[in-house]
C-alpha positions as CSV (number, residue, x, y, z in Angstrom):
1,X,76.6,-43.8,40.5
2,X,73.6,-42.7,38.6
3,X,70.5,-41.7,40.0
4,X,68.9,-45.0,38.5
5,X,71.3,-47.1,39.9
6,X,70.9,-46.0,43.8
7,X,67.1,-46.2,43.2
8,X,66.9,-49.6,41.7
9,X,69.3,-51.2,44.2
10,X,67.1,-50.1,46.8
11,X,63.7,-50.3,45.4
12,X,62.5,-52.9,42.5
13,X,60.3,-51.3,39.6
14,X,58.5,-52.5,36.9
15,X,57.7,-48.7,35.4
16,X,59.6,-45.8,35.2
17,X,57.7,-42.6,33.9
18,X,59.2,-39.4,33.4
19,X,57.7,-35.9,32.3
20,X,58.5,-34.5,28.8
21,X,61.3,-32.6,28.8
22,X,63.5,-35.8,29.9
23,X,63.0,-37.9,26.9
24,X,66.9,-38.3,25.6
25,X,68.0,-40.7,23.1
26,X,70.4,-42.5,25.0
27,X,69.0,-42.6,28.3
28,X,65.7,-44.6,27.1
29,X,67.7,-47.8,25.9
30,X,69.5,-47.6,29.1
31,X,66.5,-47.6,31.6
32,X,64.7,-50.3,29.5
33,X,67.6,-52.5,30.7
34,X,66.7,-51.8,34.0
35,X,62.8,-51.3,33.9
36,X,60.2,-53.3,31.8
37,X,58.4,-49.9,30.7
38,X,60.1,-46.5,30.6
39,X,57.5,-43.7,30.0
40,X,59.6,-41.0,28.5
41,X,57.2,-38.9,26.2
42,X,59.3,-37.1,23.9
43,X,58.8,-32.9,23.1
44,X,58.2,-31.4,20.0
45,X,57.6,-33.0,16.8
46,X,58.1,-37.0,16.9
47,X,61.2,-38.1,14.6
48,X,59.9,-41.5,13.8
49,X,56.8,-43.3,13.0
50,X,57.5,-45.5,15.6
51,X,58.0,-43.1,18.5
52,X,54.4,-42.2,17.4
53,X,53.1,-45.6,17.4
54,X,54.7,-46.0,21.0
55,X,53.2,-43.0,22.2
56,X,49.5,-44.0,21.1
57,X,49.7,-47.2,23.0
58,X,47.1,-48.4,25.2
59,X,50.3,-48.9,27.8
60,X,51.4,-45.8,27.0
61,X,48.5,-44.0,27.7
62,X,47.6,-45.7,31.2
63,X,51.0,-44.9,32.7
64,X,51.3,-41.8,30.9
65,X,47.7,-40.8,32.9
66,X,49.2,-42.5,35.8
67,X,52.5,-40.1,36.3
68,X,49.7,-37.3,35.7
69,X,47.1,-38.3,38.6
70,X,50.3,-38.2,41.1
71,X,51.7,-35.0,39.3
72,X,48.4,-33.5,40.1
73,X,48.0,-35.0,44.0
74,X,51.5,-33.7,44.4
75,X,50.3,-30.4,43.1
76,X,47.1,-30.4,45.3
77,X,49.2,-31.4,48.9
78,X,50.8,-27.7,47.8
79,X,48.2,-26.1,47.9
80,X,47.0,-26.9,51.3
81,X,50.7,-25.9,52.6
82,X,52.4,-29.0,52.3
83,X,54.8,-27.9,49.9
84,X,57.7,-27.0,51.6
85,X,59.7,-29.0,54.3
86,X,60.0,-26.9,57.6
87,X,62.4,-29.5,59.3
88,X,66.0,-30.4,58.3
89,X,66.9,-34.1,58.3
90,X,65.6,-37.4,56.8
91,X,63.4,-38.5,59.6
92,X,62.0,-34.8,60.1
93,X,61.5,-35.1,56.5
94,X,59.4,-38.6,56.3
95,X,57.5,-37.0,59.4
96,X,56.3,-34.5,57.3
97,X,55.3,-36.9,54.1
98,X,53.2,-39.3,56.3
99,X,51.4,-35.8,57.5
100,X,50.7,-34.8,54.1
101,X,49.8,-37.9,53.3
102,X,47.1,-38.4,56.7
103,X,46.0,-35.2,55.7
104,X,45.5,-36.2,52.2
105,X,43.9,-39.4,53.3
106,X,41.3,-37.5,55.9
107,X,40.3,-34.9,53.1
108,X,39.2,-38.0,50.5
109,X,37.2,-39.5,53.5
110,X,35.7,-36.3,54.8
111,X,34.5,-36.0,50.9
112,X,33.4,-39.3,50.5
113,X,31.5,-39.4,53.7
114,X,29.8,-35.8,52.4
115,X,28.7,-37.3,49.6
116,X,27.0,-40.2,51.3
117,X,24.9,-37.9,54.0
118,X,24.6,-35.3,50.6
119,X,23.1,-38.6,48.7
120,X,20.3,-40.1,52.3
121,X,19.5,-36.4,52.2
122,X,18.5,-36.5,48.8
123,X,16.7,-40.0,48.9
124,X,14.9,-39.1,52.1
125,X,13.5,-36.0,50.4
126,X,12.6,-37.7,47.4
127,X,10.6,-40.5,49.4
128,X,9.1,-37.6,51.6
129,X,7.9,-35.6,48.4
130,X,6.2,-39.5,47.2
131,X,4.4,-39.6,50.3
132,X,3.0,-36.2,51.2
């Protein structure tokens, strides 16, 4: 059983997007049977005007940025240690992803809350300046 098959009998999706290097001619027609979009970019020099066209899409382009943003969160949760498993077995494992993902979660508020005292702070001195 393919790795598309065990996915898609356990989860139901709509788009499928894949980095460059796994663009392959026969696996694209395949997942299309399963997925409405499959995002597979292809390497290198584009064979046919259409691949081109596809690739300039407005679709294209929105999933394409898509896999990218959770390439790069993915990426980011590395950095801050979360990159390797310690713990051996599939509920040590999911564990461990709704850590990264708390942590991930309490970093976006800490900023967002920063920016909001960073932004009073600014308005309160600009209203002070006005006045005095």
């Amino acid at each position: 059983m393919s790795l598309a098959d065990r996915i898609l009998a356990k989860h139901k999706a709509d788009v499928w997007s894949f980095d460059k290097g796994y663009w392959n001619r026969e696996n694209k027609p395949i997942l299309q049977l399963a997925v409405d979009k499959a995002i597979m970019p292809k390497l290198g020099k584009k064979n046919k005007a259409e691949q081109e066209e596809e690739e300039q899409s407005r679709v294209f382009k929105k999933y394409k940025n898509l896999h990218s943003t959770v390439a790069s969160n993915i990426n980011e949760l590395g950095h801050w240690g979360l990159d390797r498993c310690p713990g051996r077995g599939i509920g040590r494992y999911v564990g461990f992803i709704g850590l990264g993902v708390c942590a991930y979660n309490l970093k976006k508020m800490d900023k967002y809350l920063l920016d909001k005292e960073r932004e009073k702070l600014k308005r309160n001195r600009l209203i002070f300046r006005q006045v005095a």
